[in-house]
C-alpha positions in Angstrom: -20.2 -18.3 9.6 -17.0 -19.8 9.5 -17.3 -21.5 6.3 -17.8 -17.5 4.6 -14.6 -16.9 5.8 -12.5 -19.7 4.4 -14.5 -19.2 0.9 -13.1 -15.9 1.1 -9.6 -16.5 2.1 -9.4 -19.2 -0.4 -10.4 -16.8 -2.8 -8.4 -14.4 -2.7 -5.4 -16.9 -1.8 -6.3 -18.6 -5.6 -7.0 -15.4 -7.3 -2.9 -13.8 -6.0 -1.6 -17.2 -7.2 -3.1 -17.0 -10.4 -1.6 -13.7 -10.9 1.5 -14.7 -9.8 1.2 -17.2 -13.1 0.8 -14.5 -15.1 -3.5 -14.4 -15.0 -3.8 -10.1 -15.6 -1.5 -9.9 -17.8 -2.5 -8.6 -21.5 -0.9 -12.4 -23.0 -3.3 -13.7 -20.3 -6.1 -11.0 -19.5 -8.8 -11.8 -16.6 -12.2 -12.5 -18.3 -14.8 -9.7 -17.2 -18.1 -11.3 -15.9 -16.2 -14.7 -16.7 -16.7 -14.3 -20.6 -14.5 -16.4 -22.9 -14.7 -14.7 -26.4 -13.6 -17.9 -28.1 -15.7 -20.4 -26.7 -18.6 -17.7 -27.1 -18.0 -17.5 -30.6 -17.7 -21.4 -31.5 -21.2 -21.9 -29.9 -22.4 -18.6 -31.9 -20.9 -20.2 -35.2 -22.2 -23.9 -34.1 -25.5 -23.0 -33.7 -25.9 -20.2 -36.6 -27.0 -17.6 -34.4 -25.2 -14.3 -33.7 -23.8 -13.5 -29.8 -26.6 -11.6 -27.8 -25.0 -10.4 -24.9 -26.8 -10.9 -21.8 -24.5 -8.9 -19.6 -24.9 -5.6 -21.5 -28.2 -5.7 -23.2 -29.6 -4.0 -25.8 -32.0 -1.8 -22.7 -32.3 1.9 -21.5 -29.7 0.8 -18.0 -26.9 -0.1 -21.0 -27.4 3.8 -22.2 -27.5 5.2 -18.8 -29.3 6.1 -15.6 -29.5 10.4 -15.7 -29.4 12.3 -19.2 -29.3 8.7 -21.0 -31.8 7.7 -18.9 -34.9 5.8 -19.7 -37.3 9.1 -19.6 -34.5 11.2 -21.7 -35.2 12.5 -24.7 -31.6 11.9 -26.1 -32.6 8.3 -25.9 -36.3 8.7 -27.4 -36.0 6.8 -30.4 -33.1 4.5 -30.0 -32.6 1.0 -31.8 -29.7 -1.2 -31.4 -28.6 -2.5 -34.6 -25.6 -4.5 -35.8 -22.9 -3.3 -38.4 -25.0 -5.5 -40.9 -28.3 -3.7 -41.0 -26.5 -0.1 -40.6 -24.5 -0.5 -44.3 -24.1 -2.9 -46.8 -20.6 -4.0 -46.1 -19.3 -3.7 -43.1 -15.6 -3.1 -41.8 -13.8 -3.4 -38.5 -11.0 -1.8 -39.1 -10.5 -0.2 -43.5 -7.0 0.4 -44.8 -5.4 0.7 -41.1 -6.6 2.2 -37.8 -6.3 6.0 -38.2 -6.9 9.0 -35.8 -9.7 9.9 -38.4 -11.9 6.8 -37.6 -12.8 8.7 -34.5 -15.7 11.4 -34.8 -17.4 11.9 -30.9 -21.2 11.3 -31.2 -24.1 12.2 -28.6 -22.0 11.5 -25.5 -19.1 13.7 -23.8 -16.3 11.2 -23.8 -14.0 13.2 -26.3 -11.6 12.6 -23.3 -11.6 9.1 -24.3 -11.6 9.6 -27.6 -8.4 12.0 -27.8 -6.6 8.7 -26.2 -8.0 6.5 -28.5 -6.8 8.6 -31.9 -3.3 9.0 -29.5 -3.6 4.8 -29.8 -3.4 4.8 -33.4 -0.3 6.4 -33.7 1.5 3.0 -32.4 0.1 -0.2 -33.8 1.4 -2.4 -31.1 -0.6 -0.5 -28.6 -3.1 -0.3 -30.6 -3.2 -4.5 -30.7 -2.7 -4.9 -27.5 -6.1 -2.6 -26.9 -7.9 -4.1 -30.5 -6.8 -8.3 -30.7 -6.0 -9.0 -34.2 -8.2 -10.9 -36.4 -11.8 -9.8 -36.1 -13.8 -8.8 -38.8 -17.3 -8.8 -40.4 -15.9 -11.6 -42.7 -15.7 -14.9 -42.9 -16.1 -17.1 -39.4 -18.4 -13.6 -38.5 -20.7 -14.4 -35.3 -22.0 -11.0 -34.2 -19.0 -11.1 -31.3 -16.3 -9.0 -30.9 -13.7 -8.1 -27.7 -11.1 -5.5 -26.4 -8.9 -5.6 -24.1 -8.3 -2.8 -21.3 -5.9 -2.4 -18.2 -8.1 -2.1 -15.0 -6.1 -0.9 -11.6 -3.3 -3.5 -12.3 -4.1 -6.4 -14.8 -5.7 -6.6 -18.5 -9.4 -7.2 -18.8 -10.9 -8.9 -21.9 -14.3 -7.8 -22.7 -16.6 -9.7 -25.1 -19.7 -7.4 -26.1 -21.8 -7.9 -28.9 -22.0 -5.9 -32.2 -25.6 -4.1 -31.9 -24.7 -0.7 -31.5 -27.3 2.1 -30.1 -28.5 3.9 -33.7 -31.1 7.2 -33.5 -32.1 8.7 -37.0 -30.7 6.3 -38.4 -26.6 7.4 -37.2 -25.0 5.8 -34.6 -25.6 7.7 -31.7 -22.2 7.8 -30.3 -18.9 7.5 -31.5 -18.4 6.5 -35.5 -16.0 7.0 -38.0 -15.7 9.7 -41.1 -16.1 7.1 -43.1 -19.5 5.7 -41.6 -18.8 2.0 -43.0 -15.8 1.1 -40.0 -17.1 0.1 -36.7 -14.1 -0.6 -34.5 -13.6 2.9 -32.5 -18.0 2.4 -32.0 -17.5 -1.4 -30.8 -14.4 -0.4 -28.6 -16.5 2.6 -26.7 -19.0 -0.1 -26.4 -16.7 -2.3 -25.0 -15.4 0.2 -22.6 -19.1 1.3 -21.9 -19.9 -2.2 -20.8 -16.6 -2.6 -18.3 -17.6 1.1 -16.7 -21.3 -0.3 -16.3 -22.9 1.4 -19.4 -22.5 4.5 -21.9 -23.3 7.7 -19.3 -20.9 6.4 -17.2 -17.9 7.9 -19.7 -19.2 11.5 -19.6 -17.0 13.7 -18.5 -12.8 12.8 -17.9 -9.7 13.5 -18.1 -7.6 12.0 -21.5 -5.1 10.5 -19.0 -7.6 8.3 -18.0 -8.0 6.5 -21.2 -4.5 6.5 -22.1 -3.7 4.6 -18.4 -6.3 2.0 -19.8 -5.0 1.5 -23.0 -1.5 1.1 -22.0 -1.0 0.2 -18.2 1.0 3.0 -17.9 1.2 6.4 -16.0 0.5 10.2 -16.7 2.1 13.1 -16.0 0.8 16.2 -16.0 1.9 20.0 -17.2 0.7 23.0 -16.8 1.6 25.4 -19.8 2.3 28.2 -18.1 4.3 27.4 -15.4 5.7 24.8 -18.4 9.8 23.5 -18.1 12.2 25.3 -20.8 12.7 21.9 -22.2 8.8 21.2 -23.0 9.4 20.7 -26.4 12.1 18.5 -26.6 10.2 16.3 -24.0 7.2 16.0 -26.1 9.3 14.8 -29.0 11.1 12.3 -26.4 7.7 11.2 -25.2 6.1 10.8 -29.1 9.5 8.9 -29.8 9.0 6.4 -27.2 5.4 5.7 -28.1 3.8 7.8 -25.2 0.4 9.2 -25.4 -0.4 13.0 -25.3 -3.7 14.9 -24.7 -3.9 18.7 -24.2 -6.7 21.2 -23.0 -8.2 24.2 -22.3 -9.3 25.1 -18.5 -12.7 26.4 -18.2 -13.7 29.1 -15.7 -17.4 28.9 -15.3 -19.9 26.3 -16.3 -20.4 28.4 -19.4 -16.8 28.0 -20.9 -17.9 24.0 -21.4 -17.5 23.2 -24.7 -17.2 26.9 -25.6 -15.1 28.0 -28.8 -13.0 30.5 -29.2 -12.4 33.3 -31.6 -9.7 30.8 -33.0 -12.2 28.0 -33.0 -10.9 26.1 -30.3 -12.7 24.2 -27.7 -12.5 25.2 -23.8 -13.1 22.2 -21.5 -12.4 19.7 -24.1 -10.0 16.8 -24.8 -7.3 16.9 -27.5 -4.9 14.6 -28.5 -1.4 15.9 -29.3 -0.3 13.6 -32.5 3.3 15.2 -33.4 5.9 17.9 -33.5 8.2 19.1 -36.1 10.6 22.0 -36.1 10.8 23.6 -40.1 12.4 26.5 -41.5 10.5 29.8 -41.5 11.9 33.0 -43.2 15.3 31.8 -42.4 14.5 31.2 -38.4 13.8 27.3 -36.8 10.4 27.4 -36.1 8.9 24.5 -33.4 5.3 23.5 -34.7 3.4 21.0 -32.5 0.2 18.9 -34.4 -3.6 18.4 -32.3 -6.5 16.5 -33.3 -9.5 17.4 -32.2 -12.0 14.1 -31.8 -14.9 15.8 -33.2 -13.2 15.6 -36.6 -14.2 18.8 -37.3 -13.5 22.5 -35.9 -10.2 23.1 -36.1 -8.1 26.3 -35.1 -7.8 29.3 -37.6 -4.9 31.2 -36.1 -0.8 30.9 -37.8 -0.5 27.5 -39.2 -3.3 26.0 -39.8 -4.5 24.3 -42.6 -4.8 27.2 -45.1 -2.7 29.8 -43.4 -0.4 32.2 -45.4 3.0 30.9 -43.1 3.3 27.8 -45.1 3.8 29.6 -47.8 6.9 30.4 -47.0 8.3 27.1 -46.7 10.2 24.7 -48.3 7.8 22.9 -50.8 8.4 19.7 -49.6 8.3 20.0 -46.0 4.7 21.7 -46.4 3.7 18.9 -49.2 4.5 15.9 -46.0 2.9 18.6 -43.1 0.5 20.3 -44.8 -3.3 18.9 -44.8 -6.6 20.9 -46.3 -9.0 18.7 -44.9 -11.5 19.8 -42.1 -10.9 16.1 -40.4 -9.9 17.6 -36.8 -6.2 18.0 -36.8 -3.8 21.2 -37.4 -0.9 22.6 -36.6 -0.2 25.6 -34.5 3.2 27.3 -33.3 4.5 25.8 -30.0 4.4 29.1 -28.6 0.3 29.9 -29.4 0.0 26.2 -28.3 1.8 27.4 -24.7 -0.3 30.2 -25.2 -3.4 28.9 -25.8 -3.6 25.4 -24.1 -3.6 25.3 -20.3 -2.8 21.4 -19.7 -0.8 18.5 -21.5 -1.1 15.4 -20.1 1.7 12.6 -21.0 1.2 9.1 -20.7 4.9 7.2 -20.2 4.3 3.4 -21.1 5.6 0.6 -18.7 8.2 -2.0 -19.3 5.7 -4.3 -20.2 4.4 -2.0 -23.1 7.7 -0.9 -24.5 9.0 -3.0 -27.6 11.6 -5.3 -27.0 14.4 -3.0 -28.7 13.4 0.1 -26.5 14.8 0.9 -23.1 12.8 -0.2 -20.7 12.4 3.2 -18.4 10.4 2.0 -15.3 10.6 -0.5 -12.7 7.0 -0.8 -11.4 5.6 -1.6 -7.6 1.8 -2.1 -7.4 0.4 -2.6 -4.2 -4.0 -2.4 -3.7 -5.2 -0.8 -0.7 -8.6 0.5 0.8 -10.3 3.0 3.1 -13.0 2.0 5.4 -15.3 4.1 7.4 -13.5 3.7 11.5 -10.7 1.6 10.7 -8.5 3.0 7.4 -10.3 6.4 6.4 -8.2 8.4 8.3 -8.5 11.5 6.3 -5.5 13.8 5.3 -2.4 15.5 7.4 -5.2 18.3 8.6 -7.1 15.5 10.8 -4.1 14.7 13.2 -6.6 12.7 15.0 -7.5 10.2 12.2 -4.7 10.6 9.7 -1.9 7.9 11.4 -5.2 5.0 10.8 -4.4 5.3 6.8 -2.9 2.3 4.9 0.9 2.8 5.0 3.5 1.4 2.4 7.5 1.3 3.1 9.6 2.6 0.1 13.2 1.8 0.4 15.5 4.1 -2.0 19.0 2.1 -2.8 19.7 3.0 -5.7 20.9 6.7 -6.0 20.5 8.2 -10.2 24.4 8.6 -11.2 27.8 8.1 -8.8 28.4 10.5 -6.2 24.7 11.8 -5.3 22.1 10.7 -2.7 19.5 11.4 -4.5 17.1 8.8 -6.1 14.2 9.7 -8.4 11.0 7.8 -8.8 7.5 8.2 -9.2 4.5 7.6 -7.1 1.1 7.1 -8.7 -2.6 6.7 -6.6 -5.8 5.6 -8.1 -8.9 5.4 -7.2 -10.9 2.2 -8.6 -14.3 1.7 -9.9 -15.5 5.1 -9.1 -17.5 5.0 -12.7 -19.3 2.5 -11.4 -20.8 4.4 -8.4 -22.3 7.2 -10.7 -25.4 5.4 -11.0 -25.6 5.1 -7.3 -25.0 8.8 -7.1 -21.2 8.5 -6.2 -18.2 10.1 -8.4 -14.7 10.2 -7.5 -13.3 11.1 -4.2 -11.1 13.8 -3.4 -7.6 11.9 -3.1 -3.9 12.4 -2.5 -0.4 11.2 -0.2 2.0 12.3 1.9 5.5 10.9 2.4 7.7 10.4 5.5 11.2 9.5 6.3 11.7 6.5 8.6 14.5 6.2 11.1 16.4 2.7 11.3 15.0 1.5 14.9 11.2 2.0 13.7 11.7 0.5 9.8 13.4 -2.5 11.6 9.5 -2.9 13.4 8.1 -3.1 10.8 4.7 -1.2 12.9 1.7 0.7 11.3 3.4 4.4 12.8 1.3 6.0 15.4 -0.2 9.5 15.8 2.6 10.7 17.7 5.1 10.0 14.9 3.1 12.2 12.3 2.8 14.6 15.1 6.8 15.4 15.3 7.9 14.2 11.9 7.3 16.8 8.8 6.7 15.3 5.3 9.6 14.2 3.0 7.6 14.9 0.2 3.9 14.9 -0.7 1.4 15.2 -3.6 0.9 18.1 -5.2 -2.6 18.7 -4.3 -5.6 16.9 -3.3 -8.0 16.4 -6.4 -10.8 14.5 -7.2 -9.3 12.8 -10.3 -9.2 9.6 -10.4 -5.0 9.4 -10.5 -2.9 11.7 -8.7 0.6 11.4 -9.8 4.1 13.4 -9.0 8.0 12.7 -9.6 9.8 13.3 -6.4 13.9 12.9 -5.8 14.9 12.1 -2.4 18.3 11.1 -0.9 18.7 7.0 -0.7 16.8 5.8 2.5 13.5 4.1 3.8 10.3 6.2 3.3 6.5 5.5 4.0 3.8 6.4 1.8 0.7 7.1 3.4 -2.6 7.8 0.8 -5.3 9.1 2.0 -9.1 10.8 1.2 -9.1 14.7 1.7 -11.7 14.1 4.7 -11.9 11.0 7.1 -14.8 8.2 6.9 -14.8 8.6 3.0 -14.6 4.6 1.9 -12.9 3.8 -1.1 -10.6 1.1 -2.5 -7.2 2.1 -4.5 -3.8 1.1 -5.9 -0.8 3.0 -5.2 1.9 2.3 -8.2 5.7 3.4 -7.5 7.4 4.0 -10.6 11.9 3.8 -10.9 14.0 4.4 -13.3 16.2 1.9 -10.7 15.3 -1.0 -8.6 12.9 0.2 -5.6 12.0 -1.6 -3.1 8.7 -1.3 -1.6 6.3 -3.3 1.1 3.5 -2.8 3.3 4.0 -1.5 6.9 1.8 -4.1 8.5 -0.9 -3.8 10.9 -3.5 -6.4 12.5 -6.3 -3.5 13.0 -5.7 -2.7 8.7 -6.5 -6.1 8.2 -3.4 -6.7 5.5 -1.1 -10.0 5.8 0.1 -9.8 2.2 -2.1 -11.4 -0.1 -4.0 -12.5 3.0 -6.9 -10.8 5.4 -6.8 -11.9 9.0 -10.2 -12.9 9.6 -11.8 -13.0 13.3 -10.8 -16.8 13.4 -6.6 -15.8 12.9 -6.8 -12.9 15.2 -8.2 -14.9 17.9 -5.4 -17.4 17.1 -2.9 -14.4 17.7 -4.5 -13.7 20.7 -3.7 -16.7 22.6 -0.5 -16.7 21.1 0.4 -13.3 22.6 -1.5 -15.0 25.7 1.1 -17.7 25.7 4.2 -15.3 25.5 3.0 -13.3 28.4 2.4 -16.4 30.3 5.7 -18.2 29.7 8.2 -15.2 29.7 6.1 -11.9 31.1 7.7 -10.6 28.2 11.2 -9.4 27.4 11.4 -5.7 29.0 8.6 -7.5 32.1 6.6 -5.2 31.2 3.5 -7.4 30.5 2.6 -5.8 27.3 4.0 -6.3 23.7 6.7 -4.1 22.8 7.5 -3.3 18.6 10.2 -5.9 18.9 8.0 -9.0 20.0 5.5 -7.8 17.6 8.0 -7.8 14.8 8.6 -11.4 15.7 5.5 -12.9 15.9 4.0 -11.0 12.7 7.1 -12.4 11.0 6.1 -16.0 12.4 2.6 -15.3 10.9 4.0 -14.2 7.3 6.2 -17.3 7.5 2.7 -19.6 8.2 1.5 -18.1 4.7 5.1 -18.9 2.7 4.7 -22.7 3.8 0.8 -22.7 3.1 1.8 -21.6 -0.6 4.5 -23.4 -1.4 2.7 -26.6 0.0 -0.8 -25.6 -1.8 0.4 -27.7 -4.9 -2.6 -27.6 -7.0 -2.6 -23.7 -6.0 -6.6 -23.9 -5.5 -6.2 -21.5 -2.6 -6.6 -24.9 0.0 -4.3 -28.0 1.1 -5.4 -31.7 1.1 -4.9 -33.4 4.2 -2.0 -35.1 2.2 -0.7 -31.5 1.9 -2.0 -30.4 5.2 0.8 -33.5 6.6 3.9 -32.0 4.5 3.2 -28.8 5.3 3.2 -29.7 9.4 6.5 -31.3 8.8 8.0 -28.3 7.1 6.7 -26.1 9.9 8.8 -28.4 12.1 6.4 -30.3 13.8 6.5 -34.4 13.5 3.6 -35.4 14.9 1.8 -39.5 15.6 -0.8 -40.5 13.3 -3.4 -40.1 16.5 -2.7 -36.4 17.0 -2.6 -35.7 13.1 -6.3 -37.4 12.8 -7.9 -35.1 15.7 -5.7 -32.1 13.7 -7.7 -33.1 10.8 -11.6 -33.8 12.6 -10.6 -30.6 14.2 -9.0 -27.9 11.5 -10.7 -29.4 8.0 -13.7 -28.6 6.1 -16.6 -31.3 5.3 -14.7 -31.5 1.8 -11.3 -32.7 4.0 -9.2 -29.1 2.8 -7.5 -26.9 5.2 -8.1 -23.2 4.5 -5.6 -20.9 5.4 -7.3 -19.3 8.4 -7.7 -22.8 10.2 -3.8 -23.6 9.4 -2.9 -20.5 10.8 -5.1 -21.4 14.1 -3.5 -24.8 13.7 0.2 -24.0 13.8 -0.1 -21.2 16.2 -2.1 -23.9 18.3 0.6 -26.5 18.3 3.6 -23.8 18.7 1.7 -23.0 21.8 1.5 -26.2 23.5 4.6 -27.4 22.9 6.4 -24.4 24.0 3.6 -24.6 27.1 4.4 -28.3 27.4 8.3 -27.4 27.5 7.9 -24.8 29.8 5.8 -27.2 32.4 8.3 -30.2 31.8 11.0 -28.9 33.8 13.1 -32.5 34.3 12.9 -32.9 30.2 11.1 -36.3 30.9 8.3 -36.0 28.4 5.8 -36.1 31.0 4.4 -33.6 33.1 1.6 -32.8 36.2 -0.6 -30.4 36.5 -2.6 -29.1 39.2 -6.0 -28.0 38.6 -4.8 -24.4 39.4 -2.2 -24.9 36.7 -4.7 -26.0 33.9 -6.8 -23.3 35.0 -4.3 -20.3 34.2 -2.6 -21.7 31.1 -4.5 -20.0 28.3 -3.5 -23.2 26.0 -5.3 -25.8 27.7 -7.9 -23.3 29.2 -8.8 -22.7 25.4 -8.4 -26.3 24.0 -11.1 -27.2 26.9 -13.7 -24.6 25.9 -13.2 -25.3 21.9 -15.6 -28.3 20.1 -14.7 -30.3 17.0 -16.4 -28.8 13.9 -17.3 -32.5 13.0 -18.1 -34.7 15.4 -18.6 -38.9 14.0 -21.9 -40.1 14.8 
């Protein structure tokens, strides 16, 4: 089984480096499935064919697996055709990318949709989202991609164009125009990456704004809303941030419902503007919605053919004022506070702001997981179980002006792939964090905290509530200082894997609490193979010295030590792992020895190398692990033995028998023996 392990180490070993080169980033997105869109497309144009994408076919599981669903009669009827066959000429994207290009079909993703008309309000998002240069013109192959941010790094997704038709309309998402095809080929896109089209029903417009940019939502409720709402919403639309806005429903029969006013309960706007004009003599503060649908629109003061625009100023209503039935209106910001019970705002991240603009947020992103008996420790109302969680260390230095304590930041956890899961009958998890002070003497251990600390130590801080969205995000200000962030699953034993983002406006500091039993080592995982390594390590140290207290057990302070040796084993594997393929050559295996501080004869290097190596003659990092922990222990046995410093020493067979380094090298066989 061994060699599973070392695949998997040297896996994820290659994939961090990579990423540490810049691989995730949207310059340099990961490839889903392992799809390169321009090699695709040269073979498409070489051979004369069009792209037929094998990945996400043209088949009832690409529609869905309940109410798209092979035996559903929404999908009775459905052909997949291309752009081509649907019109005579074809556009990606006519005269500019505009809200209006999105009209919602047969599906009920209008929360993705409000995001994606929010994404046409900034052209650099939107590019970032859309690459440039595709069209239905010249070099045309039947290939397109998008690019999306996926719990940490950009994904490029190559799909091709056949879109699912019924009646002969594209049975999802089109534009008013019915001749542009890049909001349909983006759901597609986004369709294929969340495992197929049923997969986007139902969400919350923060969701797709978080894909589109990278960045991370806030959320308000109206009517508990700040006295400053409305200058913040004009900050936000300023800086390029996406807004979405709805209306809570209170039974399963408000879905979709419309009011008197016409507008929509339980459904996803997008907030496009705000302007404040003169009305009889008074400021008045208007704010501007789309809906996706293109069509129903509210009917109360200020909309499109209301009576108050007729008492203003003739050219402030000839730039505000639109007729159309296309989706969007404007309301007072009061019936909006009125009316609305949500806004959502999506602040971008440093990477996504324009070179000229201030770059707001300094960003820690850290993945983590629950597992059923060893992380899913539930939340703060399991005492039990709740210490078990993953745990982060958050170290505040940087207080927000001169003379306070307090520093401001922003913690965000996500749940991943939980789309995914629908078709297995899984949806997202119930999820939030707590967060906890840490005195001096236990952040200098650096030790996964116990059940007893959680016990006698209140909260600092935590989220607001538990919710099973797939983000739960809150702005907290706490004096300078060392916190720990634990995230956790509202009951225990519910597995799941996240990422936990800390936003600053300042520098932030922020690492793992380590511990063996959560199976973290930076971008390592201790398999078996290294903890037995530790093992007789911790063996050795209890051997040689009994400890430091005499206690015979290891104390925080000897664990500190030794988990800091074992990090230092992983700095020297990387920096020695020149071609960065996640394993060293026995070339690098020798360099790496020597930088460890161990000079050793050709001999004892050889049997290192029959002993620690793979068939292919590379060292994974869970063999050099055993390996230097191996030699540290026999030297510092050997030293301990030779007690005249002669280099030699004698052993009795009682000696060999109770020193846990030889007693282990005799029981151990070479992987390869020479025949």
């Amino acid at each position: 089984m061994e060699p599973i392990y070392a695949t998997g180490m040297a896996a994820k070993l290659r994939s961090q480096w990579d990423r540490d080169a810049g691989l995730g980033q949207n310059h340099n997105a990961v490839k889903l499935l392992g799809q390169d869109y321009e090699s695709l497309r040269s073979q498409c144009q070489q051979t004369r064919t069009l792209f037929e994408d094998p990945l996400f076919p043209t088949s009832a599981s690409s529609l869905g697996f309940n109410e798209l669903g092979p035996r559903s009669s929404k999908t009775h009827g459905v052909r997949w055709m291309r752009p081509t066959e649907i019109c005579m000429r074809p556009q990606f994207i006519m005269d500019g990318a505009t809200r209006t290009d999105i009209c919602q079909g047969s599906l009920g993703d209008c929360w993705l949709l409000a995001a994606i008309a929010s994404l046409t309000l900034n052209d650099d998002l939107l590019h970032r989202v859309v690459p440039h240069g595709q069209s239905f013109d010249g070099g045309y192959a039947g290939i397109f991609h998008f690019q999306f941010w996926q719990f940490g790094e950009w994904v490029d997704v190559v799909i091709d164009d056949r879109l699912p038709v019924k009646d002969g309309k594209l049975l999802f998402v089109h534009s008013a125009e019915g001749g542009e095809f890049w909001s349909a080929l983006l759901e597609k896109a986004y369709a294929k990456l969340n495992g197929c089209y049923e997969a986007l029903s139902g969400g919350s417009t923060s969701e797709g704004f978080e894909d589109f940019t990278g960045g991370v939502t806030e959320m308000y409720e109206l009517k508990k809303a700040p006295a400053d709402l409305f200058s913040i919403i004009g900050r936000a639309i300023e800086r390029g941030s996406l807004l979405g806005c709805s209306i809570d429903i209170t039974s399963k029969f408000d879905q979709e419902a419309v009011t008197f006013k016409k507008l929509v309960k339980g459904h996803a706007y997008s907030v496009t503007a705000v302007e404040e004009v003169v009305y009889r003599g008074n400021m008045t503060k208007l704010v501007r919605i789309r809906n996706p649908w293109g069509e129903v629109e509210w009917t109360g003061a200020w909309s499109d053919d209301s009576r108050e625009w007729d008492n203003v100023d003739r050219s402030v209503r000839g730039r505000l004022q639109n007729r159309s039935e296309d989706g969007e209106f404007w309301m007072s910001f009061s019936d909006f506070l009125r009316e609305f019970s949500r806004l959502e705002i999506c602040n971008l991240t440093a990477d996504a702001l324009q070179a000229g603009q201030v770059k707001k947020w300094s960003t820690s992103l850290y993945q983590g997981e629950w597992r059923r008996g060893s992380t899913a420790g539930g939340c703060r109302n399991f005492p039990a179980t709740f210490w078990i969680n993953p745990q982060f260390k958050v170290t505040l230095k940087h207080p927000d002006s001169p003379g306070q304590s307090d520093c401001s930041f922003l913690v965000a956890l996500m749940q991943k792939d939980r789309r995914k899961k629908r078709r297995e009958g899984q949806d997202m998890e119930t999820i939030g964090f707590a967060i906890y002070e840490v005195r001096e003497q236990i952040s200098l251990s650096g030790v996964h905290l116990k059940r007893d600390f959680f016990l006698t130590n209140a909260s600092s801080a935590r989220s607001e509530l538990f919710i099973n969205l797939r983000e739960v995000s809150s702005r907290f200000q706490l004096p300078a200082g060392e916190y720990i962030i634990v995230p956790s699953t509202f009951e225990p034993q519910k597995e799941a894997d996240f990422v936990l983002r800390v936003f600053s406006e300042k520098p932030a500091n922020s690492d793992f609490f380590l511990f063996v039993t959560t199976r973290y080592i930076d971008t390592a995982v201790l398999t078996s193979q290294v903890l037995f390594a530790l093992h007789v390590h911790i063996n050795h140290s209890l051997f040689v010295s009994r400890t430091t207290d005499g206690s015979g057990k290891l104390g925080l302070t000897e664990f500190h030590v030794l988990w800091e040796k074992v990090k230092r084993y992983l700095q020297i594997f990387r920096d020695h792992d020149v071609d960065k393929s996640g394993t060293m050559s026995s070339y690098e295996m020798r360099r790496a020895l020597e930088a460890a501080g161990f000079k050793l004869n050709n001999h004892l290097f050889q049997l290192i190398i029959l002993r620690y190596t793979e068939e292919d003659l590379s060292v994974d990092f869970d063999n050099f692990v055993t390996c230097l922990v191996r030699l540290e222990t026999m030297f510092k046995t050997f030293k301990t033995l030779d007690t005249d410093a002669d280099g030699f020493i004698s052993l009795t067979f009682f000696q060999v028998s109770l020193t846990p380094t030889f007693q282990h090298t005799a029981n151990t066989h070479p992987k390869h023996v020479e025949r």
